[in-house]
C-alpha positions as a Markdown table, in Angstrom:
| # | Residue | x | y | z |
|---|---|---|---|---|
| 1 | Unk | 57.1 | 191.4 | 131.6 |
| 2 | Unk | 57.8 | 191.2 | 135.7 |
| 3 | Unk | 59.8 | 189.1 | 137.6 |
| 4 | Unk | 57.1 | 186.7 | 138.5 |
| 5 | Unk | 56.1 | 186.1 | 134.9 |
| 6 | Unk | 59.7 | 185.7 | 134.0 |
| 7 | Unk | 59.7 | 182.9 | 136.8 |
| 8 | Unk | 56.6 | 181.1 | 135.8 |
| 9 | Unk | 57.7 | 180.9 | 131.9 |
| 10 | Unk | 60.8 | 179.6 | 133.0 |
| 11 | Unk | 59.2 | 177.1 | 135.4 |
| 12 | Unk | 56.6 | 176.5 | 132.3 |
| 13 | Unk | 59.5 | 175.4 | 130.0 |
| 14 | Unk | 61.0 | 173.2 | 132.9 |
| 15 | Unk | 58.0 | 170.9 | 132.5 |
| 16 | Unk | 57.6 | 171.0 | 129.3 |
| 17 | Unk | 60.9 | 169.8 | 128.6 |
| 18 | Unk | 60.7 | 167.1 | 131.4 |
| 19 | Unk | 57.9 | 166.3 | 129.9 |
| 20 | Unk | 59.4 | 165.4 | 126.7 |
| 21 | Unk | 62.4 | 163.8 | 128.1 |
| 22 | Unk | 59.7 | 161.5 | 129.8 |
| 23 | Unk | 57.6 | 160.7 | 126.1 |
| 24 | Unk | 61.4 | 159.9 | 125.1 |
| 25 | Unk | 62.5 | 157.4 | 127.5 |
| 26 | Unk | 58.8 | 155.8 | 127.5 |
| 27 | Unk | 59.3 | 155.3 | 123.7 |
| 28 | Unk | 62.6 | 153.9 | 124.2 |
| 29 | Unk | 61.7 | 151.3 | 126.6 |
| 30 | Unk | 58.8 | 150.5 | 124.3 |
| 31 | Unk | 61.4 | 150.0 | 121.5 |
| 32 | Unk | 63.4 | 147.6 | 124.3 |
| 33 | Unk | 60.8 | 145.8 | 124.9 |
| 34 | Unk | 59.9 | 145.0 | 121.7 |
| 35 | Unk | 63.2 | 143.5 | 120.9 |
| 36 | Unk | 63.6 | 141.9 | 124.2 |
| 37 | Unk | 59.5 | 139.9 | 123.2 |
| 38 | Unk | 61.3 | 139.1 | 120.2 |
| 39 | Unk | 64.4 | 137.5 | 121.7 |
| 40 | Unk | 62.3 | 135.6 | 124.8 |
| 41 | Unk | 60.3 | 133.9 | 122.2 |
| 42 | Unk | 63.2 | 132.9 | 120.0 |
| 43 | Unk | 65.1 | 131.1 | 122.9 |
| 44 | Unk | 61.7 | 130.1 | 123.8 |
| 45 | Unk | 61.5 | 128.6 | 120.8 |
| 46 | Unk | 65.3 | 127.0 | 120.4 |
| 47 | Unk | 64.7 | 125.3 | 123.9 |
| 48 | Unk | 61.5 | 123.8 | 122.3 |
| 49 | Unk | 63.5 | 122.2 | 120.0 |
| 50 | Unk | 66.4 | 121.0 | 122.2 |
| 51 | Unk | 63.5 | 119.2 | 124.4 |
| 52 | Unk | 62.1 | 117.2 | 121.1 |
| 53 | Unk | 65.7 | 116.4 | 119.7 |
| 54 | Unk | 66.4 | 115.0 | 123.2 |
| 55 | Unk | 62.6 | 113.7 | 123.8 |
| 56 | Unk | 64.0 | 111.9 | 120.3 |
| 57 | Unk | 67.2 | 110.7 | 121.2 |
| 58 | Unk | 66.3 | 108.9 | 124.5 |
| 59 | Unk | 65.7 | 105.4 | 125.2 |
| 60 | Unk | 61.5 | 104.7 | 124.6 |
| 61 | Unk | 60.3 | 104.7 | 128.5 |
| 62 | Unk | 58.7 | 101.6 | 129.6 |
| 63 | Unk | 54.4 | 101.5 | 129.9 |
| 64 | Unk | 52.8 | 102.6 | 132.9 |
| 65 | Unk | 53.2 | 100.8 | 136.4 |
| 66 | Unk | 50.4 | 98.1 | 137.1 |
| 67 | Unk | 47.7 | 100.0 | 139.7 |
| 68 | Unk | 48.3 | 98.8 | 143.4 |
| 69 | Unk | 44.5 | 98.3 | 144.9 |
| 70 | Unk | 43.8 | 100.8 | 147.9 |
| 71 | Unk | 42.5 | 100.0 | 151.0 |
| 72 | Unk | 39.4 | 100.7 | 150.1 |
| 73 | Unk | 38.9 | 99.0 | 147.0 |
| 74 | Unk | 37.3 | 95.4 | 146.0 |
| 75 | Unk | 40.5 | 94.5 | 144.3 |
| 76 | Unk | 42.4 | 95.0 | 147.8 |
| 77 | Unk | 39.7 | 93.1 | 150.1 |
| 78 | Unk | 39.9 | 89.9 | 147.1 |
| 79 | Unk | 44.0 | 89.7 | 147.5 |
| 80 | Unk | 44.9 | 87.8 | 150.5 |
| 81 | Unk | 47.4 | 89.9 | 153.2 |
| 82 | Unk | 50.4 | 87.9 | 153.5 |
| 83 | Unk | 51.3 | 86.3 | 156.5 |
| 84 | Unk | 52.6 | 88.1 | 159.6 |
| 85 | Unk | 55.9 | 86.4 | 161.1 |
| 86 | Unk | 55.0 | 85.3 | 164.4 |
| 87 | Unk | 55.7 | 87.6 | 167.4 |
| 88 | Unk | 58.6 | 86.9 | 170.0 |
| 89 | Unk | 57.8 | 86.0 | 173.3 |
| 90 | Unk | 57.8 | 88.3 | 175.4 |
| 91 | Unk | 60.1 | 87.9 | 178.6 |
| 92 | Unk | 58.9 | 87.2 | 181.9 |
| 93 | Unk | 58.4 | 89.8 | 184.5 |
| 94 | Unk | 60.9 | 89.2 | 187.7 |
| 95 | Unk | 59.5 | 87.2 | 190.1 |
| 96 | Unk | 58.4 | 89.3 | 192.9 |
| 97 | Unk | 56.5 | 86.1 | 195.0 |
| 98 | Unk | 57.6 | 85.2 | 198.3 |
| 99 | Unk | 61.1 | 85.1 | 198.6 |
| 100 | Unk | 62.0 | 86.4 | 195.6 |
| 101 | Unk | 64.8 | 89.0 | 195.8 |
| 102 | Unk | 63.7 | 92.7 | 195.0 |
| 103 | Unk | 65.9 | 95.3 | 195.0 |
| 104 | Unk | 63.8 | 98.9 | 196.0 |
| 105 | Unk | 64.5 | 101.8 | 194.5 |
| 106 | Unk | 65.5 | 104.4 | 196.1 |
| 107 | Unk | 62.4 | 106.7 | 195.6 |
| 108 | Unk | 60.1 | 103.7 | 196.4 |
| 109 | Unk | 58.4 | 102.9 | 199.6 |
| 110 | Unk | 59.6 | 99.8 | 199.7 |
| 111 | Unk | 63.5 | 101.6 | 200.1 |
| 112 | Unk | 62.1 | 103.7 | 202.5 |
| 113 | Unk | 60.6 | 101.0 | 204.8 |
| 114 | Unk | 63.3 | 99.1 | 204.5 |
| 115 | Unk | 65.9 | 99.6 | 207.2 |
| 116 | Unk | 69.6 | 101.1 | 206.1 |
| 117 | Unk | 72.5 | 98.4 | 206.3 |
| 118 | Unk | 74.7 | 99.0 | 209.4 |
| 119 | Unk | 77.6 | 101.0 | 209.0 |
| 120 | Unk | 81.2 | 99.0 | 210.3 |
| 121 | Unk | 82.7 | 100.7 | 212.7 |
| 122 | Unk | 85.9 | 102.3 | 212.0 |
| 123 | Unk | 88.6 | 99.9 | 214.1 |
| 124 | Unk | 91.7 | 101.6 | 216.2 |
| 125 | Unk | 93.5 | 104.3 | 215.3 |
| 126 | Unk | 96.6 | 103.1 | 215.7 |
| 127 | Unk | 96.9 | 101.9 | 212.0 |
| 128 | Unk | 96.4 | 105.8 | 210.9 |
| 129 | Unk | 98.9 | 108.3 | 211.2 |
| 130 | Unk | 97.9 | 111.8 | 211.7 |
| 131 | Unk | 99.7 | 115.1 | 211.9 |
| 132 | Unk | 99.0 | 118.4 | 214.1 |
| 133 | Unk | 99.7 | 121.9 | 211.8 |
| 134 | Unk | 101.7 | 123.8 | 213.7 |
| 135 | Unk | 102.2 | 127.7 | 212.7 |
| 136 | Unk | 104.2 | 128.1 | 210.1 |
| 137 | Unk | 103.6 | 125.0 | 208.2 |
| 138 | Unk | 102.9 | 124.5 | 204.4 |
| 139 | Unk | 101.8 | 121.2 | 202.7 |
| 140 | Unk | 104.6 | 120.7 | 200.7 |
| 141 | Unk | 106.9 | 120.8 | 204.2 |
| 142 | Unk | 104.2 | 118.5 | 205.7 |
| 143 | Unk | 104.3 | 116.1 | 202.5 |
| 144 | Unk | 108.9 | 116.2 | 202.8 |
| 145 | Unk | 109.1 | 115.8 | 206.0 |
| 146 | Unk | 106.6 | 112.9 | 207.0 |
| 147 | Unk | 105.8 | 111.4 | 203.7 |
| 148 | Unk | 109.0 | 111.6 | 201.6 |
| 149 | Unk | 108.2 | 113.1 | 199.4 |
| 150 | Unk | 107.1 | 117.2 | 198.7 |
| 151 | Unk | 105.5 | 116.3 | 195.7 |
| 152 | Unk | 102.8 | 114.6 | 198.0 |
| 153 | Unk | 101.0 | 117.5 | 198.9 |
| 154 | Unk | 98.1 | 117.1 | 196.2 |
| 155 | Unk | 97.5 | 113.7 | 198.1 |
| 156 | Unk | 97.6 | 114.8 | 201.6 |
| 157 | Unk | 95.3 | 117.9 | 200.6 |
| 158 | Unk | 93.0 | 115.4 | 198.1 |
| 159 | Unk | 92.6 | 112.8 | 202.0 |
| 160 | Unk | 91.9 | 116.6 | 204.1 |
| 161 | Unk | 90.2 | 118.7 | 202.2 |
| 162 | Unk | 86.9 | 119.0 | 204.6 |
| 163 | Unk | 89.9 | 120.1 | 207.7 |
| 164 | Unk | 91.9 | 122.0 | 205.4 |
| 165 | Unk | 89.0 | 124.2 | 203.6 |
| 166 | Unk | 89.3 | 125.4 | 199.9 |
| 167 | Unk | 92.7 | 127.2 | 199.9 |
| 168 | Unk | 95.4 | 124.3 | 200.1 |
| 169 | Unk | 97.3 | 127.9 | 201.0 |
| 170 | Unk | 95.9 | 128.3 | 204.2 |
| 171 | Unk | 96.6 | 125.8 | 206.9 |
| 172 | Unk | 94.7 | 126.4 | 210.3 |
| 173 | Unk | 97.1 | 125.8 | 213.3 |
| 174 | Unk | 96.0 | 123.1 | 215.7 |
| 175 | Unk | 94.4 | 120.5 | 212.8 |
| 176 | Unk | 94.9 | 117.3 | 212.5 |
| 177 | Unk | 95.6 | 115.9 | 209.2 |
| 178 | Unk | 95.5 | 112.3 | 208.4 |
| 179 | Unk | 98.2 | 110.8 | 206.6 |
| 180 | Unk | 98.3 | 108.6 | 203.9 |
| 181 | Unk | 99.7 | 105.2 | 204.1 |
């Protein structure tokens, strides 16, 4: 005997005991199974018989519910619909006659035919107080020395914001600030 038919009895045997090992878990399962039938159809059958002994021990359920007729039906058209409560009045539209006050919106042609109010004219300025920045200066000095009060700066940036910019940091010499009161 050579090497290769050494190899192929060898791989002959392989199969044939894979082969058995397969037979033996097949009849296994089959066995399983078997038991496993048996068990489903005894609690199949012990929930039968907690569903009666229940079925048994309840209250007796009342007849069916008279039928309601359909739409469709004879019985439907011969019942009378019952009333409908009357409807509420409905409000009446604003008055837009002649001389009746209308307020346009401001998408309307109406708003945009209709001339803008006149602005008022600011009066003097001698009732404001206003302050040059000079180089050097900070907020917080401005705020101590003509309002008081340091703490003041959030006020007198809040009033000159559009001079002052976005940096409250970063005062441009030569502005005039406006004071609060």
């Amino acid at each position: 005997m050579g090497l290769f038919d050494f190899l192929k009895s060898d791989k002959k045997k392989a199969h044939e005991s894979a082969d058995r090992a397969k037979e033996q878990a097949q009849q296994q399962a089959d066995e399983g199974a078997g038991r496993s039938r048996g068990a489903a159809a005894d609690a199949a059958s012990a929930t039968r018989a907690a569903a009666e002994r229940m079925a048994a021990a309840a209250p007796p359920r009342p007849g069916p519910a008279p039928a309601t007729p359909t739409p469709g039906s004879a019985a439907h058209k011969a019942v009378p619909a019952p009333p409908r409560p009357a409807a509420m009045p409905k409000p009446a539209p604003p008055s837009t006659g002649p001389g009746a006050a209308h307020t346009p919106t401001p998408h309307s042609a109406a708003h945009k035919a209709v001339p803008a109010a006149p602005v008022a004219k600011p009066g003097p300025t001698a009732g404001k107080r206003t302050y040059t920045v000079q180089q050097g200066d900070t907020l917080a000095a401005i705020a101590g020395r003509e309002l008081g009060n340091e703490a003041r700066w959030r006020e007198l940036y809040a009033m000159n914001k559009g001079v002052i910019g976005a940096s409250p940091d970063l005062l441009p010499p030569g502005a005039v600030l406006t004071l609060p009161a």
